[in-house]
C-alpha positions, 0 to 999 in steps of 0.5 A, spaced: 461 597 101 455 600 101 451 602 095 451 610 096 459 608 096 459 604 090 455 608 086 460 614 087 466 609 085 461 606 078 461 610 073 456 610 066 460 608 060 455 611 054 455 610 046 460 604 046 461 599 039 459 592 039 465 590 038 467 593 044 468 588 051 469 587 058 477 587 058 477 592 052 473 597 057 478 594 062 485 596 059 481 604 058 479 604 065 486 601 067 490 607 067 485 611 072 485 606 078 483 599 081 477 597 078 473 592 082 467 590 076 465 591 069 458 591 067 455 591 059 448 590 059 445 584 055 439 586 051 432 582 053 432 579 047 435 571 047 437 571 039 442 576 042 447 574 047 453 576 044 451 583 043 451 588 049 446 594 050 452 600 047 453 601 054 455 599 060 458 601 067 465 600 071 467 600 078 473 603 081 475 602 088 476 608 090 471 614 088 477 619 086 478 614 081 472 614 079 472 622 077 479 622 075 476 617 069 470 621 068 474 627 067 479 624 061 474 619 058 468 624 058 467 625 050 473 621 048 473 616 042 474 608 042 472 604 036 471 609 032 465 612 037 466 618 040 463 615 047 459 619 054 462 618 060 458 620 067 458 618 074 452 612 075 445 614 077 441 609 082 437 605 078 429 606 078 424 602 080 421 599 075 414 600 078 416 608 078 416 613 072 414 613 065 416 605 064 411 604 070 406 598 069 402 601 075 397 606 074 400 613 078 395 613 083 397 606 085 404 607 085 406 606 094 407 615 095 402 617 091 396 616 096 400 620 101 402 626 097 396 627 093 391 624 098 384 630 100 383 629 108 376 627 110 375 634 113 377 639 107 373 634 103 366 634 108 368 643 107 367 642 100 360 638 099 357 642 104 360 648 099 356 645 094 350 642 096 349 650 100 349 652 092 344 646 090 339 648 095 338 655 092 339 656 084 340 662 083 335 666 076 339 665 069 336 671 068 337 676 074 341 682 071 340 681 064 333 686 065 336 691 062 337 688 056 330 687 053 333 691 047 338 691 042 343 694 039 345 701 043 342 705 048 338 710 047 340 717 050 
């Protein structure tokens, strides 16, 4: 199965208890078709290998199935929680976004999105140093202003 295919079948399961297992998200899910594998996160920690991450992600053999769950599981209660039930996003580079540990303009489509052709930037220097060579007087136009306070008539 492809991963677009099987994104569209994994649903997120969201908000759930520690007590809450594998075969128990099993016997929820059941009802709504086959289901092919459940996930719960373990936390990074090693002192805490029992615990999950208080979600986890479950999938369907077929994607119908998948939206059927998310359609009657969404805001329902188990264990006492009322849980989030969605369709399962891809997984996010850990070089990209806020987690990053690059810098953004390291980061692989930066340079090419953002990046100043030679041209438009030899434009611009020559815009600059063309102002440079010709100061202009701090005080041209200000002639008139020799006296304060109002004009008189």
């Amino acid at each position: 199965m492809s991963d677009a295919a099987r994104l569209k079948s994994t649903v997120y399961v969201g908000g759930l208890d520690q007590a809450v297992t594998g075969r128990t998200l099993m016997e929820a899910f059941l009802p709504f078709g086959e289901i092919v594998d459940i996930t719960l996160p373990k936390p990074d920690l090693p002192s805490s290998k029992d615990l999950h991450r208080g979600f986890g992600y479950v999938e369907f053999e077929l994607p119908q199935d998948a939206q059927e769950a998310i359609d009657n599981m969404d805001q329902s209660e188990l264990y006492g929680r009322v849980i989030k039930v969605s369709a399962a996003k891809p997984q996010k580079d850990s070089n990209e976004g806020l987690g990053s540990k690059t810098a953004v303009w390291q980061q692989e489509g930066y340079l090419a999105k953002h990046a100043v052709s030679e041209e438009d930037r030899l434009a611009t220097e020559e815009a600059t140093t063309g102002d440079a060579s010709q100061p202009e007087d701090p005080m041209q136009g200000l002639e008139g202003l020799d006296v304060a306070g109002p004009k008189p008539e």
